[in-house]
N, C-alpha and C positions, 0 to 999 in steps of 0.2 A: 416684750416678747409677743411671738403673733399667737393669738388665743383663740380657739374655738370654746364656747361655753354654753352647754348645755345643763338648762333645766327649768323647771316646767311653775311651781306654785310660788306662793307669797314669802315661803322662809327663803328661793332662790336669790330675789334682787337684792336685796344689800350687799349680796358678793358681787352680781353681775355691776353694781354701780360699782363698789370696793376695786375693783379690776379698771373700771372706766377711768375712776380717780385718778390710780396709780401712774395712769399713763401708757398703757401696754397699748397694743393694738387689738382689738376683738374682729377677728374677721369673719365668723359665722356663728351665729345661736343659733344651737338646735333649742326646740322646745315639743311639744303634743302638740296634735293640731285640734285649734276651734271644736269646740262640742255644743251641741245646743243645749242650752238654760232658760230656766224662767218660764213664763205664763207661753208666751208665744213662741218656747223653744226656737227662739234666735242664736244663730252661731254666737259662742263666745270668746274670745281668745286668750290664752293663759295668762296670768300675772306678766309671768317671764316676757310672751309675744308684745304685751301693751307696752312693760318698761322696753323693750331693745327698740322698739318702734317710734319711741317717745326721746330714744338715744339716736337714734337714724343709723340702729345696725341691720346690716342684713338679716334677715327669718328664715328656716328654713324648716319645716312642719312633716316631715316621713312617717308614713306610720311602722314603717321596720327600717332597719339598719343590715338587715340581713341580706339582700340583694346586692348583686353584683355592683350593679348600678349607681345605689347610694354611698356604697364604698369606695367607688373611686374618685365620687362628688367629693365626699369627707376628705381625701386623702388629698384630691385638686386644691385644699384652702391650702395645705404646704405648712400646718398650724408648727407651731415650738410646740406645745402641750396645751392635751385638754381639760376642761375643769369640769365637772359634773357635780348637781347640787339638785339632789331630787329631782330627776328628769324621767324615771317613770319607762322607758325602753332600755332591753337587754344589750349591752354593748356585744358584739362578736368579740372576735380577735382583731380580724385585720381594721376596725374601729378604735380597739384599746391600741395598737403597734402604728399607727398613722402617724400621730404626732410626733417629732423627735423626738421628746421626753415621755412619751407617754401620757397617761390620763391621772388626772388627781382628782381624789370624790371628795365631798364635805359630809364627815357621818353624824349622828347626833348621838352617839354612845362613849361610853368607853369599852373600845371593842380589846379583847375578842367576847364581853358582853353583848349582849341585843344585835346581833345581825340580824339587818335585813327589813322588815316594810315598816316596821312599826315602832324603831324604838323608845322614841319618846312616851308614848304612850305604856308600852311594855315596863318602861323602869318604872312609873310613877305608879301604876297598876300592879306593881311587888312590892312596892314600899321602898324602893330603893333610895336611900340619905344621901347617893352624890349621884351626879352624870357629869357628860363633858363631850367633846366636840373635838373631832378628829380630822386631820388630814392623812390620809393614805394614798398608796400608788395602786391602780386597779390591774386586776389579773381579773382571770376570767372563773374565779370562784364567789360567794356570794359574802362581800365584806370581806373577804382575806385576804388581801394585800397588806404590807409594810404598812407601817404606821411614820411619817414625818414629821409631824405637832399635833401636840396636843393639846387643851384649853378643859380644864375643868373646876367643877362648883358644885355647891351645895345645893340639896333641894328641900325647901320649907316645907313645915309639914303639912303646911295648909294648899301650897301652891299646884295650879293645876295643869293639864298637859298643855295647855293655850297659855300658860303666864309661863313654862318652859320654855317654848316653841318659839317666844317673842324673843325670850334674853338671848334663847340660842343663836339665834338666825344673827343676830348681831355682833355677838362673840366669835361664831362662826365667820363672817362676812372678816372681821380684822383678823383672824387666823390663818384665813387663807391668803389675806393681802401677805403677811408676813413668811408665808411658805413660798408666792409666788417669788420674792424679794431675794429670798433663800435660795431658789432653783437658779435664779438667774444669775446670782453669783458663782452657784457652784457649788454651797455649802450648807443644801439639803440633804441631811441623813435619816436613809430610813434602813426603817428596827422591823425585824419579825413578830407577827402579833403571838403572845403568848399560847401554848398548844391546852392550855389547864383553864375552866373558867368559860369555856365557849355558851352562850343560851343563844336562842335563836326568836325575833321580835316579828311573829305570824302576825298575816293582817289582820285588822280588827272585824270582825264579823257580826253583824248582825243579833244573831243567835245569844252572843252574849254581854249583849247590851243589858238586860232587866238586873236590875236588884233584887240583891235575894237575901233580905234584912235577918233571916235566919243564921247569915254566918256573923263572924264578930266583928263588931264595929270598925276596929283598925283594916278588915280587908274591905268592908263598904265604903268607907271614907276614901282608899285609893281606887277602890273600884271606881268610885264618883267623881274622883278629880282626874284619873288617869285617861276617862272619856272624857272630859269635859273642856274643851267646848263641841267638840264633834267628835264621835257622832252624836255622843250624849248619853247618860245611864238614866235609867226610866223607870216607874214607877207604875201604878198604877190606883187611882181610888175615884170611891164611889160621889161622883159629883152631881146633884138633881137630881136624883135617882137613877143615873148611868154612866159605866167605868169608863173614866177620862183616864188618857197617858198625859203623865208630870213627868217633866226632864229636871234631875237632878244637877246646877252647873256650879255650884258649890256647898262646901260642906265643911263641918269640924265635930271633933269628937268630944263628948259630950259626958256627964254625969246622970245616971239612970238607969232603971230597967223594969222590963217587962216583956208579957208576951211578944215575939218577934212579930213587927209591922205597926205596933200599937203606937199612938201619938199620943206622948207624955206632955206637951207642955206645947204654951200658946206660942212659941219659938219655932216650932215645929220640929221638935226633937222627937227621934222616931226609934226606937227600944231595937233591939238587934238581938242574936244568940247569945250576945256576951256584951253588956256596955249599950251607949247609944250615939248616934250622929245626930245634930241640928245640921238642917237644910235650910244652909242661910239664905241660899238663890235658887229658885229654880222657874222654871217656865211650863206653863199650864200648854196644852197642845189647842194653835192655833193664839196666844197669848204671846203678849214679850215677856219679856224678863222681870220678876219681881220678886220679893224677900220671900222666903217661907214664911215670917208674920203675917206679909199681906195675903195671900195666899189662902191661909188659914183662916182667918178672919171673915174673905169672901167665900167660902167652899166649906168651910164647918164638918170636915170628915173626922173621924178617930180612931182610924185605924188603914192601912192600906191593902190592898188585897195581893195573897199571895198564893193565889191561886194560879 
């Protein structure tokens, strides 16, 4: 089929290859255009732009889809249907109805669960025991289209939104080889997503990054994996005699307790309002990454401030 395939970060390319594989024709990636990064804020271009560039597909970088103009570019590729996979811009209408089959997204929930920016991070950050990874047809509401396959699993207790994020993008990546496979035949059906069950997955904000070891151990623990590896859950203690931020990027639940923030053991297991978490990894700011023993060992703190 002829395939326009938009989208932008690192869980994108193994569908964009998955597709390449298969054999279809890709006639335009859309993606974000270049942002600057880094010390010397040099443009940088997305995952997505480097893999399509590195395939020798055409790029095409809009900052809206909303002009006249862009719409009829989109509509000029003559696409079968489009694939979207984290691509980060609002499709209009005459974007979603261009393709003859329409558009198919790659969602990372099992919706009508975690609609919308965040959900990997959202389910891991409620404690949730499964997710799974969706193919649906887009309309122009947020996550509510049909559902065509589905792909779902378990999530370890330990596992964090970055060890999600990896298996998904992969499982992902052959879900959709297999939906496209299905569309071209004929014998893709899609289901209404259930009306009972809807949560909604806001983007992660700043504001609620800090650890607050006051609540009980089981919400810190996802609180701490469900950032982790970005943006990151954080901390703060008295290092040299001035409060350094510690990112918390892993963690497990623990035997213990005490005052909330208090470091019980050279493990660096840290007392909560109920129970305790060891921070097996974390990273000191400006630091790479290292065990909370080592951690502990260099910095000699006992307690973290929760002020």
């Amino acid at each position: 089929m002829r395939i326009i395939f938009m989208g932008t970060p690192d869980f994108s390319v193994p569908t964009l290859q998955e597709i390449v594989n298969a054999g279809h024709e890709i006639v335009a990636v859309y993606t974000r255009a270049p942002k600057p990064a880094g010390r010397g804020q040099d443009l940088r271009k997305s995952p997505v732009h480097a893999a399509a560039e590195a395939l020798g597909l055409p790029v095409f970088t809009p900052k809206s889809l909303k002009g006249e103009a862009e719409q009829m570019l989109f509509a000029a590729h003559d696409a079968d249907v489009g694939v979207v996979v984290a691509y980060g811009l609002l499709l209009p209408k005459p974007i979603l109805e261009a393709p003859r089959l329409g558009c198919l997204n790659l969602h990372g929930s099992l919706l009508p669960r975690w609609r919308g920016a965040a959900p990997i991070q959202r389910a891991v950050m409620a404690g949730d025991k499964r997710t799974g990874v969706m193919v649906m047809k887009m309309d122009e509401g947020l996550d509510t289209g049909p559902v065509g396959l589905v792909d779902s699993f378990d999530i370890g207790r330990d596992e964090t939104a970055g060890d999600i994020h990896d298996r998904m993008m992969r499982i992902g990546a052959d879900l959709m080889g297999r939906a496209l496979a299905a569309l071209g035949r004929g014998s893709l059906v899609f289901t209404p997503q259930a009306e009972d069950g809807v949560t909604y997955a806001r983007k992660i904000e700043k504001a609620e990054t800090r650890i607050d070891f006051s609540r009980p151990a089981g919400a810190v623990h996802n609180h701490i994996r469900g950032l982790s590896p970005f943006p990151g859950a954080w901390f703060e203690a008295e290092i040299g005699g001035r409060p350094t931020r510690i990112k918390a990027l892993r963690s497990t639940l623990a035997a213990g307790s005490g005052a909330p923030g208090t470091v019980l053991d050279a493990a660096l297991t840290i007392a909560c309002g109920a129970g305790a978490v060891q921070l097996v990894e974390v990273q000191r700011e400006g630091k790479g990454a290292m065990t909370g023993t080592a951690l502990l060992r260099g910095a000699g703190f006992s307690e973290v401030r929760q002020d």
